[in-house]
N, C-alpha and C positions, 0 to 999 in steps of 0.2 A: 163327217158327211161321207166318210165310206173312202177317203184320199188318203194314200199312202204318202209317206215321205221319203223324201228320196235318201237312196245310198248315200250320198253326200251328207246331207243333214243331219240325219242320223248319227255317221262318222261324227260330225264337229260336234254333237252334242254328247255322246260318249267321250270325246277324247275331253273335253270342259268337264266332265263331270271328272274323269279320271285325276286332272290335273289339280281340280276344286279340291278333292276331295285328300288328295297326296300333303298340297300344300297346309290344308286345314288339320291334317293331324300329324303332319311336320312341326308344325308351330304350335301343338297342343305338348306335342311329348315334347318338346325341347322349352319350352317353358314348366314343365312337369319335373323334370332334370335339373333346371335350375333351383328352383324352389328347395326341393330334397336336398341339391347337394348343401344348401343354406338351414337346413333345418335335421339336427343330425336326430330328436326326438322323435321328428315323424318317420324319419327312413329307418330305426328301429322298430316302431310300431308297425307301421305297414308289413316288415320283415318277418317280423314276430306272426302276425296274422296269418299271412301267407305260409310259412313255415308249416304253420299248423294242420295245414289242409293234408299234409305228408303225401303228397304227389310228385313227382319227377318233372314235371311239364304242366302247365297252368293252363287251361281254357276258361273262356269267358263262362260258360256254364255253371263252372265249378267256385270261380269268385263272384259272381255278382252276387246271391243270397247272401252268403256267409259271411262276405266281407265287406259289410256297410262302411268301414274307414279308408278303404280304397277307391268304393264310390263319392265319397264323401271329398276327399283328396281332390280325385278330378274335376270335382263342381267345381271346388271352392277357384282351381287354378284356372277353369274356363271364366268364372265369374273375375280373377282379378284380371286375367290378359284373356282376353277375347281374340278368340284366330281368325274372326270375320268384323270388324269393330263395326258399329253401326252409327250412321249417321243421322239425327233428327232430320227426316222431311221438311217439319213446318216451318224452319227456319229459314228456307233459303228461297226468294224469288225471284224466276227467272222470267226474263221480259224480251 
């Protein structure tokens, strides 16, 4: 309706996002770390892929097309440990 929100509001919702956001790929990469260091197959393959690209410094640009086993990697370990778990709605009533 044309209402700004205040400085304040604003603030606490930047800073929630910042903190969401930290924490959620804190808990991605470090479940990401664990996994690899358990699985010495995939950390040469992913290696190997990588390796290939013969770049000095890696941006996302440059891996995502190319290296379908790295996106692949991160699914699998979002899908086994979830950094946000979710909870079924319909189970729960509250009175």
């Amino acid at each position: 309706e044309g209402d700004y929100y205040s400085d304040k509001v604003v603030g606490e919702h930047l800073i929630f996002l910042l903190l969401a956001a930290h924490d959620t790929t804190t808990s991605a990469l470090t479940m990401a770390a664990y996994h690899l260091a358990h699985n010495q197959q995939w950390q040469d393959r992913l290696r190997e892929g990588l390796q290939g690209l013969g770049k000095p410094q890696l941006d996302y640009d440059a891996t995502r097309p190319s290296q379908p086993d790295l996106d692949h990697c991160f699914k699998e370990i979002l899908r086994m440990n979830p950094p946000v778990p979710m909870t079924p709605t319909g189970l729960f009533r509250l009175e």
